[in-house]
FIKOL-848803 format. One record per residue: y, z, x of N, C-alpha, C in turn. Coordinates in nm, 3 decimals. Each point is the difference from the previous one (the first is absolute). Layout:
[[Y Z X] [Y Z X] [Y Z X]],
...
END
This chain:
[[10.403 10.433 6.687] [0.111 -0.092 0.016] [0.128 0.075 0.036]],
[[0.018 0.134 -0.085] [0.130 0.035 0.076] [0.013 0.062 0.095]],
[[-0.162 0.035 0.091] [0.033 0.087 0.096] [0.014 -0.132 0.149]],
[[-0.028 -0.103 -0.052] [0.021 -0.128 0.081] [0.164 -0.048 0.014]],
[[0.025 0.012 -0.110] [0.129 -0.033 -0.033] [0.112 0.093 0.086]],
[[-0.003 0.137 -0.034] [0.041 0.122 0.057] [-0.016 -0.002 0.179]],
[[-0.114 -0.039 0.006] [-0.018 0.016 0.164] [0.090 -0.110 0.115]],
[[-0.043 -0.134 -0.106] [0.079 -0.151 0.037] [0.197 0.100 0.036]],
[[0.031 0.025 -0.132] [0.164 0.030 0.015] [-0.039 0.116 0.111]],
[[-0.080 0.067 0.018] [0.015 0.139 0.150] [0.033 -0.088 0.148]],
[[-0.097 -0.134 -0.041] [-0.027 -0.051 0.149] [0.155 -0.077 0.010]],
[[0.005 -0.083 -0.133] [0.146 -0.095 0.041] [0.122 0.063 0.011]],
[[0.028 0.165 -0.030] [0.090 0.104 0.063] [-0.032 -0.002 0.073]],
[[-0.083 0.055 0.102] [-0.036 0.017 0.144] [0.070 -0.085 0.039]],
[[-0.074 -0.195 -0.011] [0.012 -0.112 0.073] [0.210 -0.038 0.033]],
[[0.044 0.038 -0.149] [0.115 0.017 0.004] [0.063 0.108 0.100]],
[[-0.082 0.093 -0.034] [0.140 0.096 0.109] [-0.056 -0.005 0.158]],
[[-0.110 -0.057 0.022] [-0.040 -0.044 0.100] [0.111 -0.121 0.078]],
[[0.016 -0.095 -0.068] [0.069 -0.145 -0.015] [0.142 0.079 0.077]],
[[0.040 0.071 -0.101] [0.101 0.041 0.059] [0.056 0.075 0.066]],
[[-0.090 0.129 0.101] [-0.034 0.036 0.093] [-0.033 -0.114 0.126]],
[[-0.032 -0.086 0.005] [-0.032 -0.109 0.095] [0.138 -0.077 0.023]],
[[0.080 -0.054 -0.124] [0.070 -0.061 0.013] [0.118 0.095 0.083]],
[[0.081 0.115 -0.061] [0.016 0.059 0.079] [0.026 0.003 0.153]],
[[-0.168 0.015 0.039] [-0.002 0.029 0.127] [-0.010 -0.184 0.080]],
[[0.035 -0.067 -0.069] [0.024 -0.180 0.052] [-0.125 -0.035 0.043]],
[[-0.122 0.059 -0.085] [-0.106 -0.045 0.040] [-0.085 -0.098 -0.194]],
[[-0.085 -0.077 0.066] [-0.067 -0.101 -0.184] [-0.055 0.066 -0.021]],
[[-0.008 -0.025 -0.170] [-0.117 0.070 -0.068] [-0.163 -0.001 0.019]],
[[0.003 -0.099 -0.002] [-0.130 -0.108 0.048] [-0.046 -0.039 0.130]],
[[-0.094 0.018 0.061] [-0.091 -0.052 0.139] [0.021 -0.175 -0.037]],
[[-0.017 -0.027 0.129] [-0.036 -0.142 0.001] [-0.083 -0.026 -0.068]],
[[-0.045 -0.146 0.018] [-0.119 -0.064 -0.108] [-0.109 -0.023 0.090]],
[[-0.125 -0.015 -0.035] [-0.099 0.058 0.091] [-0.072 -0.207 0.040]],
[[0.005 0.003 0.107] [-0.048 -0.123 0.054] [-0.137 -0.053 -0.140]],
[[-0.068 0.063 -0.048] [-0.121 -0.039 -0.066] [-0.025 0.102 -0.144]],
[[-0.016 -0.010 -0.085] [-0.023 0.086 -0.124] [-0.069 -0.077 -0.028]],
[[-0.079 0.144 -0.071] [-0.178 -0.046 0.020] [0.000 0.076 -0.172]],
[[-0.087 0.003 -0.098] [-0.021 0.079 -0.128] [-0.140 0.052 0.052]],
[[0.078 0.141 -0.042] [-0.173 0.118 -0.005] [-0.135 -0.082 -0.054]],
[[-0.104 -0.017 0.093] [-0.156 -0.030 -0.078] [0.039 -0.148 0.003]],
[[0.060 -0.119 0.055] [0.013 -0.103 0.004] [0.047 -0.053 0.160]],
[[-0.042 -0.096 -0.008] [-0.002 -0.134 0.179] [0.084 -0.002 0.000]],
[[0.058 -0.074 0.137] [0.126 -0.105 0.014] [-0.067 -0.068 0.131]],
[[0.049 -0.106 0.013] [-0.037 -0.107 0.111] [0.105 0.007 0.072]],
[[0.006 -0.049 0.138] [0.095 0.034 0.109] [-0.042 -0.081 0.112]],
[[0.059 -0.152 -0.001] [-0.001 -0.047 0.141] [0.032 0.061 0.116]],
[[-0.081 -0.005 0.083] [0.029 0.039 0.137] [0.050 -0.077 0.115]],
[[0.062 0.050 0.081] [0.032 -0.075 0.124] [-0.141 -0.045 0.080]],
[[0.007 -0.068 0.068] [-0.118 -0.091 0.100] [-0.019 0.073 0.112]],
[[-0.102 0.046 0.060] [-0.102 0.099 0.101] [0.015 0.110 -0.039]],
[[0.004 0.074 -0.151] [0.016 0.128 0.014] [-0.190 0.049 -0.004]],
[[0.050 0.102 0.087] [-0.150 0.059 0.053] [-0.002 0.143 -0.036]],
[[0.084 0.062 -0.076] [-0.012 0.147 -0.032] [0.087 -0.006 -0.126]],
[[-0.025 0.112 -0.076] [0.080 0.051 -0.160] [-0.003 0.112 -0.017]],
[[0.137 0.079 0.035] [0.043 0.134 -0.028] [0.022 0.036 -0.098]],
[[-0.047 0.112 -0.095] [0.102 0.043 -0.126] [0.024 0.140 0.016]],
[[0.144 0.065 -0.042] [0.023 0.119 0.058] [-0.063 0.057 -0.065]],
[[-0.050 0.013 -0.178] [-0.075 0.067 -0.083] [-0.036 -0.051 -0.072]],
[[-0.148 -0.027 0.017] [-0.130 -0.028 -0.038] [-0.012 0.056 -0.169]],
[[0.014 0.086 -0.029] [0.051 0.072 -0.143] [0.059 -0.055 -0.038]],
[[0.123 -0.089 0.029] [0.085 -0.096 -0.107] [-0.076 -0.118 -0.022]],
[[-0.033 -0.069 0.127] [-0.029 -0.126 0.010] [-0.075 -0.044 0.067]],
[[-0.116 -0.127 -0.020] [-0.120 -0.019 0.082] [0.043 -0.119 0.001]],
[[-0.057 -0.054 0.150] [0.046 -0.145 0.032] [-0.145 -0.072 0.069]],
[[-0.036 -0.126 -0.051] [-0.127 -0.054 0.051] [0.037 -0.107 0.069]],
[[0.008 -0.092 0.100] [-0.007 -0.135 0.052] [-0.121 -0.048 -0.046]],
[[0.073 -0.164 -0.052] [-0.078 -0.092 -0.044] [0.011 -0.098 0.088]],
[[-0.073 -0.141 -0.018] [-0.011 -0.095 0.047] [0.148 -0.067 0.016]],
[[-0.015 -0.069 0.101] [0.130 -0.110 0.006] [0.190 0.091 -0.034]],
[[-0.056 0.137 0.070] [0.130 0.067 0.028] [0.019 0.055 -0.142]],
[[-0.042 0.026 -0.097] [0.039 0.049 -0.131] [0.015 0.152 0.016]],
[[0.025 0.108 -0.080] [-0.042 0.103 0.033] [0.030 0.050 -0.136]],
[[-0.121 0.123 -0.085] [0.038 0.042 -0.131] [0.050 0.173 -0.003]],
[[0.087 -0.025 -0.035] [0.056 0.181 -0.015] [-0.045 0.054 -0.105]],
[[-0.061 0.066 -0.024] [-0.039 0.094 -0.130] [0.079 0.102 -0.033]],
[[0.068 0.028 -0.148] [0.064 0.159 0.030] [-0.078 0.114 -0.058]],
[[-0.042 0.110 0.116] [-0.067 0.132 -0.030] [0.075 0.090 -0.107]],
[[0.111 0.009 0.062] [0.086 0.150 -0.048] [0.141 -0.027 -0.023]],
[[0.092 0.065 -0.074] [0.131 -0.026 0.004] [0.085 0.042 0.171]],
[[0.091 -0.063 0.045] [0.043 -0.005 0.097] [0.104 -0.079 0.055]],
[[0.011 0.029 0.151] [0.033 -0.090 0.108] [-0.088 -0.030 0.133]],
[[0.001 -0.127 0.007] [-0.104 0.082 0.158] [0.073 -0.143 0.074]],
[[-0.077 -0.007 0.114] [0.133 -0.121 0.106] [-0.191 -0.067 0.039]],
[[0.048 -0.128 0.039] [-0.109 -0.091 0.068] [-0.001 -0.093 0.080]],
[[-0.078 0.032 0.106] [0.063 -0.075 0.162] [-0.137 -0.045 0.011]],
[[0.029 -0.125 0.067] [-0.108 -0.118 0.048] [0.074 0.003 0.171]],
[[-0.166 -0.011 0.062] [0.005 -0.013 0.128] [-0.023 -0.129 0.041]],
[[0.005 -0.062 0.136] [-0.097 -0.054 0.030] [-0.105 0.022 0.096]],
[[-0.076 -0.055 0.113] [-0.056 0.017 0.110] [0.007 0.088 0.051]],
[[0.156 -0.003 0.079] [0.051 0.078 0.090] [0.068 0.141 -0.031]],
[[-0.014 -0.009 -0.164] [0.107 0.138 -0.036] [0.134 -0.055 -0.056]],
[[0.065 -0.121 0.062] [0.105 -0.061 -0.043] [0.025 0.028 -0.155]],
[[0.079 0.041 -0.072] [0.073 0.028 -0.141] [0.048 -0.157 -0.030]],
[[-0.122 -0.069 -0.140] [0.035 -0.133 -0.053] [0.054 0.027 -0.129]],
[[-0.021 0.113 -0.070] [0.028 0.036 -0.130] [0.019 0.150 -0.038]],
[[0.132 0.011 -0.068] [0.013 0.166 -0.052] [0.058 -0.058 -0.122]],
[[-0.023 0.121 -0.097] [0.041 -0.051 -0.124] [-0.022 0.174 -0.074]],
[[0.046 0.030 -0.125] [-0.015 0.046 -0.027] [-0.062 0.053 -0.149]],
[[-0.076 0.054 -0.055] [-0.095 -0.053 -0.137] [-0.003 0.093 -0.110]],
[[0.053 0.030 -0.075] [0.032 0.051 -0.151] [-0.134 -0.027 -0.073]],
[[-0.020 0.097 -0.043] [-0.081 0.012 -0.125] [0.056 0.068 -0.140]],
[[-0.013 -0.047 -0.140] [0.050 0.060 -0.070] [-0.114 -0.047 -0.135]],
[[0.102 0.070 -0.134] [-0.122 0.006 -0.076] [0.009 -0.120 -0.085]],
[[-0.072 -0.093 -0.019] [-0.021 -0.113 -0.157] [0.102 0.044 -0.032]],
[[0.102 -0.135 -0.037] [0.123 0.037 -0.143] [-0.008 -0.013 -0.143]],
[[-0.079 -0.082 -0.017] [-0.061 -0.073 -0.130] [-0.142 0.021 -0.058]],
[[0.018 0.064 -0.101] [-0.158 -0.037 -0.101] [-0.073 0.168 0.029]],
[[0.096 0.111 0.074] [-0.041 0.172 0.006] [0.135 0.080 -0.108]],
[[-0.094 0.045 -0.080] [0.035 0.110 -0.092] [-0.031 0.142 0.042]],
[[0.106 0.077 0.066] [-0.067 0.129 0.086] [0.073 0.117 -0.143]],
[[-0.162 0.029 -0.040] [-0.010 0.155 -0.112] [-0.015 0.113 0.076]],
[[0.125 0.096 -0.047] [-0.021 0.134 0.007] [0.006 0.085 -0.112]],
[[-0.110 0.104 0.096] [-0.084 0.086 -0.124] [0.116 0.104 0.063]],
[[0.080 0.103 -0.026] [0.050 0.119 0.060] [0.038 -0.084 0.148]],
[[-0.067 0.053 0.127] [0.062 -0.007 0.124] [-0.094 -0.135 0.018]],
[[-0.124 -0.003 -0.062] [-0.142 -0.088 0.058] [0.041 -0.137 -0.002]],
[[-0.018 -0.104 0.031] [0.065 -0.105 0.040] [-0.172 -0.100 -0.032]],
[[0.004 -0.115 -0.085] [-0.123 -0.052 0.035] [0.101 -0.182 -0.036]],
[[-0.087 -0.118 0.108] [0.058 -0.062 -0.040] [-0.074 -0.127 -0.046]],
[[0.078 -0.078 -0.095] [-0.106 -0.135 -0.047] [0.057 -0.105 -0.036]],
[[-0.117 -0.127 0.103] [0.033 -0.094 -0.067] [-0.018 -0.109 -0.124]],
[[0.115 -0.038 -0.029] [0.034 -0.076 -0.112] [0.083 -0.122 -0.020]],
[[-0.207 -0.116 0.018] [0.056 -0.124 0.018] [-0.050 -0.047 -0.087]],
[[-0.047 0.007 -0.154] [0.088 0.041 -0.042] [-0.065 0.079 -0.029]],
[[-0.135 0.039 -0.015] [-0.027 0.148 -0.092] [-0.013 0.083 0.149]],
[[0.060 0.149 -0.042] [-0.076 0.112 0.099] [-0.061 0.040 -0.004]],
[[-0.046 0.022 0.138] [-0.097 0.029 0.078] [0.040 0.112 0.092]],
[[-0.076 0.085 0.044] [-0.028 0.106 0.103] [0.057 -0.104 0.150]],
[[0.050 0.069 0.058] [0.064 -0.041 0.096] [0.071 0.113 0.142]],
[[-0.144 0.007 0.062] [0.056 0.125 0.113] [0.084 -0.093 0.111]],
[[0.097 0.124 -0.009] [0.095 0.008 0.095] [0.103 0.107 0.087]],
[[-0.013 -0.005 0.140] [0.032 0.108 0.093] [0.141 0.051 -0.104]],
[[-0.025 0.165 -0.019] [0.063 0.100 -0.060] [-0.024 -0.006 -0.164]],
[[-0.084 -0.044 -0.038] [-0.066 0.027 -0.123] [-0.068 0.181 -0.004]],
[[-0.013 0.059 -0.114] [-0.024 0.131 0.006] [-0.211 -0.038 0.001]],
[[0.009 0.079 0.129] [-0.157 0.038 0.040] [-0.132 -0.003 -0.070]],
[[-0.009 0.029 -0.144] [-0.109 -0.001 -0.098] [0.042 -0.156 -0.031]],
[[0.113 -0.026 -0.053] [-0.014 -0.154 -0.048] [-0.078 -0.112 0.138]],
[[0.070 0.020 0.124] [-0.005 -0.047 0.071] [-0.175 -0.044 0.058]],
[[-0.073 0.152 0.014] [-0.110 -0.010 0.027] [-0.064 -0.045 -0.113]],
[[0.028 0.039 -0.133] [-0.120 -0.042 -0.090] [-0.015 -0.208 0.013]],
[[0.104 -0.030 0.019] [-0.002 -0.117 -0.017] [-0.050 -0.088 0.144]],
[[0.054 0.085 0.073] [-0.109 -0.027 0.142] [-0.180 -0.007 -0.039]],
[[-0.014 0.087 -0.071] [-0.169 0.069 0.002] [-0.039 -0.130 -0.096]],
[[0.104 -0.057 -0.085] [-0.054 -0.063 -0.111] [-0.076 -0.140 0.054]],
[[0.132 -0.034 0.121] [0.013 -0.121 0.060] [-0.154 -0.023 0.084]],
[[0.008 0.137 0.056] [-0.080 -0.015 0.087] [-0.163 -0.018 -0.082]],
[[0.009 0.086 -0.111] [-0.141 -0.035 -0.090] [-0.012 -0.105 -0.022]],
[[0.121 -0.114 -0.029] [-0.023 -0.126 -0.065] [-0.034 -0.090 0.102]],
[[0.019 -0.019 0.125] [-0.020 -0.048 0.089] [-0.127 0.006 0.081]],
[[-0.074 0.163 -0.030] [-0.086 -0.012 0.069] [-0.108 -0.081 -0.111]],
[[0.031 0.035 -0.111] [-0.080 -0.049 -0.102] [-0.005 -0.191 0.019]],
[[0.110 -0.039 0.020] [-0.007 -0.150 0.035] [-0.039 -0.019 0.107]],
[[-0.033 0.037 0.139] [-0.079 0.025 0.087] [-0.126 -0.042 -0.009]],
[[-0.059 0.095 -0.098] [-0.089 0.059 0.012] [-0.068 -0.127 -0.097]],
[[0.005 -0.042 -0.118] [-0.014 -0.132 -0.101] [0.020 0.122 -0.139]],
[[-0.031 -0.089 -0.096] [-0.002 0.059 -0.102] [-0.134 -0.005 -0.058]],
[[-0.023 0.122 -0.061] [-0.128 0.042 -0.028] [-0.070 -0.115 -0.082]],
[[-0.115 -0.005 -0.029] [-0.050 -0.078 -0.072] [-0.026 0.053 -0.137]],
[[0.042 -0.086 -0.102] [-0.006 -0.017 -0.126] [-0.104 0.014 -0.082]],
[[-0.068 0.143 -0.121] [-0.104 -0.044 0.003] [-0.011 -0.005 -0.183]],
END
């Protein structure tokens, strides 16, 4: 807890003397707001304009985008980021640019650190193991390996009872 605590006041010095380094130079603290914000490991739906015939994303690592029926389209978020997203149509013509944020769940993650190791979980209400991009590597994979046992195991049926 206090090396969380300690690190939080390192970053909000930074953010501060950052702030005012920017201001300064007559430039904002803050980027614009991103056409679409999406939460890490969760959808979003996204009407589309009418004849679009192509779907660009600048990085595939932030964000995956599927067309659905009747012009819908679902953004998934991969990775923390920015990435931009242009719809074509036919001809190449530009019907849609936008731009798409990914960031992390605000609600119901308790992120524990061990020393530097970072593991994080959720708690809706009891916790749970909960991987997430920049979690420390042993937490990260074991709970991958776990997932992946439990799954193949439901796959697979459950053994019979004897």
């Amino acid at each position: 807890m206090a090396y969380s605590l300690a690190r939080r006041a390192e970053v909000l010095g930074f953010a501060r003397a950052l702030a005012c380094v920017l201001a300064g130079l007559g430039l904002p603290m803050t980027a614009s707001a991103a056409d679409i914000d999406v939460i890490l490991d969760q959808a979003k739906l996204v009407q589309l304009p009418e004849k679009i015939a192509t779907i660009v994303l600048g990085n595939p690592l932030i964000a995956d985008a599927t067309v659905q029926a009747r012009g819908l389209m679902v953004i998934t978020g991969k990775g923390y980021g920015r990435s931009n997203l242009i719809a074509l149509d036919r001809t190449g013509a530009v019907l849609l640019e936008k731009t798409v944020e990914v960031h992390a769940p605000r609600a119901g993650i308790v992120v524990v650190y061990r020393g530097a190791a970072r593991e994080s979980w959720s708690c809706t209400p009891y916790c749970d193991r909960r991987i997430t991009l920049g979690d420390d590597d042993k937490f990260f994979e074991s709970t991958i390996a776990q997932t992946a046992t439990r799954s193949g195991q439901a796959q697979a049926g459950a053994p019979a009872i004897k």
